[in-house]
Wavefront OBJ file of the C-alpha trace (Angstrom):
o trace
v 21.874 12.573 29.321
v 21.320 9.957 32.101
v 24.288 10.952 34.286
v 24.308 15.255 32.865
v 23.432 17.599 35.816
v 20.123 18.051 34.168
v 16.511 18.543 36.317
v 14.857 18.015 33.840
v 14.724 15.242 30.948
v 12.453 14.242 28.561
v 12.038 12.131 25.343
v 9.420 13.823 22.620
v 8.655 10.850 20.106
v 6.787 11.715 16.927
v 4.708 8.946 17.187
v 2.032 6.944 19.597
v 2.914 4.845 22.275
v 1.249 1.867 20.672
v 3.252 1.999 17.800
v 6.058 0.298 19.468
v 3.681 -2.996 19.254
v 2.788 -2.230 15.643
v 5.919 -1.281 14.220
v 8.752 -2.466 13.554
v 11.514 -0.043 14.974
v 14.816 -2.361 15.193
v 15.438 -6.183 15.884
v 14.298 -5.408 19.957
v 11.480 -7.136 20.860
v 8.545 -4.396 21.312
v 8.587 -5.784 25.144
v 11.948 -4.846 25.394
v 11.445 -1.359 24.408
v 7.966 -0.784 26.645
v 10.384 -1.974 29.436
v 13.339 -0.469 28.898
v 11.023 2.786 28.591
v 9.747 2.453 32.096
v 13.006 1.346 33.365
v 14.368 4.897 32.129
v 11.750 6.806 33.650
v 11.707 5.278 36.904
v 15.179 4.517 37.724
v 16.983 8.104 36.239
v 13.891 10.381 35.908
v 13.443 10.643 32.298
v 10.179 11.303 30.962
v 8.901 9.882 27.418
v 6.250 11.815 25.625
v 4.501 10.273 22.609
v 3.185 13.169 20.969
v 1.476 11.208 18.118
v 2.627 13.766 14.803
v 5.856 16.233 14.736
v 3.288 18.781 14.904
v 2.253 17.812 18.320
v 5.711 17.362 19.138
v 6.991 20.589 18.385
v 4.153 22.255 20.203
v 5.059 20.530 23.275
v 8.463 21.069 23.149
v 7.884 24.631 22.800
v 5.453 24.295 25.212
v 7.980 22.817 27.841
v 10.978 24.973 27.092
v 8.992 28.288 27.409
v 7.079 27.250 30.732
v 10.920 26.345 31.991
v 12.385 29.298 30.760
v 9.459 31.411 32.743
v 9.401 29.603 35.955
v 13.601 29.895 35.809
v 13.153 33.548 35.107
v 10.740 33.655 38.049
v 13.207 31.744 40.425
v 10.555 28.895 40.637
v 12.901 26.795 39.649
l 1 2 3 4 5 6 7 8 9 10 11 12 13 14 15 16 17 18 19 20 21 22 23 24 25 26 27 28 29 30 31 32 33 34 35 36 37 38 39 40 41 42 43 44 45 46 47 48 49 50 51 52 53 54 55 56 57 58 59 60 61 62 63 64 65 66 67 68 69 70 71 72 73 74 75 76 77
């Protein structure tokens, strides 16, 4: 996804952001996640969203891929 020809990019997690200090998610330090998180958005552009429940998630997603799909239709983008 990093390299793809793709405007856009974005990461929905199903959870908060502060779960990464609370949880345990792998044997990565949580510091090493919060970074390599930044380091993501800032160096290739792709955008995390913790939308808290899969509810949330799956509104925003929809949310996303319709307001894409609209401004494409509208040559916007």
């Amino acid at each position: 996804m990093v390299n793809a020809e793709c405007r856009f990019k974005y990461v929905i997690v199903e959870d908060y952001y502060s779960s990464i200090y609370r949880q345990k998610f792998s044997q990565l330090h949580p510091n090493s996640i919060f970074e390599s998180i930044h380091s993501l958005e800032i160096k290739y552009g792709v955008h995390f969203i913790f939308a808290g429940t899969a509810q949330m998630a799956q509104r925003i997603a929809r949310s996303l891929l319709l307001k894409a799909h609209k401004y494409h239709k509208d040559g916007i983008i």
